[in-house]
C-alpha positions as CSV (number, residue, x, y, z in Angstrom):
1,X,-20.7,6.0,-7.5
2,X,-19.7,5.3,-11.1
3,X,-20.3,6.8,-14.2
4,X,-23.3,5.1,-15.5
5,X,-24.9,6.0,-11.8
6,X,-24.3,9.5,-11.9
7,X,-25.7,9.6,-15.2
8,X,-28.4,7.5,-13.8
9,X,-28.8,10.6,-10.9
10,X,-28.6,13.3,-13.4
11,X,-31.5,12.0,-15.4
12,X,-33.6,11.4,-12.2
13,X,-32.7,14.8,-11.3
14,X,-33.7,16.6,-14.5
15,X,-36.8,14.0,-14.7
16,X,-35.7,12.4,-17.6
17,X,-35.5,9.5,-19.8
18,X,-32.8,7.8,-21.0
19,X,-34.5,8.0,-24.4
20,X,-35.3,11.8,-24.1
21,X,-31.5,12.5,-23.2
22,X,-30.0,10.6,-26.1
23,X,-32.6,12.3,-28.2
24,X,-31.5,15.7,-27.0
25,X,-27.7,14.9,-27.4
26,X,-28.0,12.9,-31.1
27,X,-27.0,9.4,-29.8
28,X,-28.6,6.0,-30.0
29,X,-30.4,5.1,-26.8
30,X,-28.1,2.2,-27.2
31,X,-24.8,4.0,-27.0
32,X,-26.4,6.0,-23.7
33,X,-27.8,2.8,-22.2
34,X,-24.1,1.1,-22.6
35,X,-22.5,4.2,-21.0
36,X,-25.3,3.8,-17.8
37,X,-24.6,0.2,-18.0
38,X,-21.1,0.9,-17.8
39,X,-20.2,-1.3,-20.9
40,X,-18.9,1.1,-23.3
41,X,-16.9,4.5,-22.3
42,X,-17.7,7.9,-24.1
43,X,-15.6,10.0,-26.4
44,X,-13.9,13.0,-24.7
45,X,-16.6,15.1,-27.0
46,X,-19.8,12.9,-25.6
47,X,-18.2,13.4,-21.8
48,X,-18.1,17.3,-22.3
49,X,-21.2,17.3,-24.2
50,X,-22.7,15.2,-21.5
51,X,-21.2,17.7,-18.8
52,X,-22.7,20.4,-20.4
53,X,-26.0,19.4,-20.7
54,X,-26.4,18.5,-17.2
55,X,-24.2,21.9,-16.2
56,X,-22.0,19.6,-14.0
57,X,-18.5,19.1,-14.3
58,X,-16.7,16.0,-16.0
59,X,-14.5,15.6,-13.0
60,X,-17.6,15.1,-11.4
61,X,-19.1,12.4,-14.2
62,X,-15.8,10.4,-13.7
63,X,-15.8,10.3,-9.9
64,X,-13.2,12.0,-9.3
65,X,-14.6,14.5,-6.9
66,X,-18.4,14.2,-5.6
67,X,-18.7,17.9,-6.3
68,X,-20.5,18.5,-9.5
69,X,-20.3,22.1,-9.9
70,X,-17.5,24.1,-10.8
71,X,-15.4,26.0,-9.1
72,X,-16.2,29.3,-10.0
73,X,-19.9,28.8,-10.0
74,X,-19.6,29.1,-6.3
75,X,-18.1,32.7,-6.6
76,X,-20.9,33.9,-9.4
77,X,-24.2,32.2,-7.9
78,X,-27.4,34.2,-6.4
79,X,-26.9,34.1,-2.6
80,X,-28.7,31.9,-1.8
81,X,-27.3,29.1,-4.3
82,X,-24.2,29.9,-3.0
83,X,-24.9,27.6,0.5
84,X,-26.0,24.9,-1.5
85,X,-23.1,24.9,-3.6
86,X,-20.5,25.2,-0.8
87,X,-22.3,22.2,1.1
88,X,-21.7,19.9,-2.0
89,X,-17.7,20.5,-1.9
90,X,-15.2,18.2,0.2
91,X,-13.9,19.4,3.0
92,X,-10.5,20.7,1.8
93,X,-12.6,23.0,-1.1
94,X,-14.6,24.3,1.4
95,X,-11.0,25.7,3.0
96,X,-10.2,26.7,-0.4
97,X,-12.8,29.0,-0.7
98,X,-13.4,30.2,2.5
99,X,-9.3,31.3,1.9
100,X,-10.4,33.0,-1.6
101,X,-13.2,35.0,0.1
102,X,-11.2,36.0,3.2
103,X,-8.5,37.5,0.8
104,X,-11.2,39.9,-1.0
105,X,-12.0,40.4,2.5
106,X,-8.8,42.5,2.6
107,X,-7.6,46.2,2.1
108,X,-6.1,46.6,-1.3
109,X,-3.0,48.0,-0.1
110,X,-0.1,46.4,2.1
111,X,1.5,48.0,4.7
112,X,3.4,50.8,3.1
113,X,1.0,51.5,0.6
114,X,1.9,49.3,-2.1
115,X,-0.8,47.9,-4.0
116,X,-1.5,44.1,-3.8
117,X,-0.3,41.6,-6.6
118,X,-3.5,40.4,-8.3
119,X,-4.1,37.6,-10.4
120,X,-4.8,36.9,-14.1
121,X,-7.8,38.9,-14.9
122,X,-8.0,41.2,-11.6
123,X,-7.3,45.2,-12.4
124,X,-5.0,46.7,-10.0
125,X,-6.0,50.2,-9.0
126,X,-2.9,52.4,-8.5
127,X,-3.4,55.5,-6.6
């Protein structure tokens, strides 16, 4: 799927018009249209801005992955998003996460009592 048909998607999705997008991000419905029609390419501005509106990621816009939400939205969604979510990654994410939650599934401490190395942001409890 190319970008001009997930664009296409996202607006059938949100139950939108082209016009009623381009309105809502400050284009002419003639620069949109030749993005969906795949005849002109969008700034790196208009591809996050784009992103954003939808809440999707540009990864996603671009084809690189079929996934549209980010990474961490999987980790800070209600419950029951959270299937949905994991359903819409590839196969190898799915591993990815399931590794991530099986690691908080873990004691704190190693063998010995030392405390676990943690990662940018994490606190580390010291007892």
């Amino acid at each position: 799927m190319g970008f001009g048909e997930r664009i296409r998607y996202l607006l059938k999705l949100r139950g939108i018009s082209q016009r009623e997008l381009s309105q809502e991000l400050f284009m002419a419905r003639s620069t949109l249209n030749g993005y969906i029609q795949e005849s002109r390419q969008p700034s790196y501005e208009t591809l996050i801005q784009i992103a954003e509106y939808f809440n999707v990621t540009t990864d996603y816009l671009l084809g690189v992955t079929d996934c549209p939400y980010r990474a961490e939205e999987l980790l800070t969604a209600e419950p029951g998003r959270k299937a949905g979510l994991y359903r819409h990654l590839d196969r190898d994410k799915q591993d990815l996460v399931t590794e991530k939650i099986e690691f908080y599934q873990k004691p704190d401490k190693k063998k010995g009592g030392r405390p676990l190395r943690r990662g940018p942001g994490e606190s580390s409890k010291t007892e």
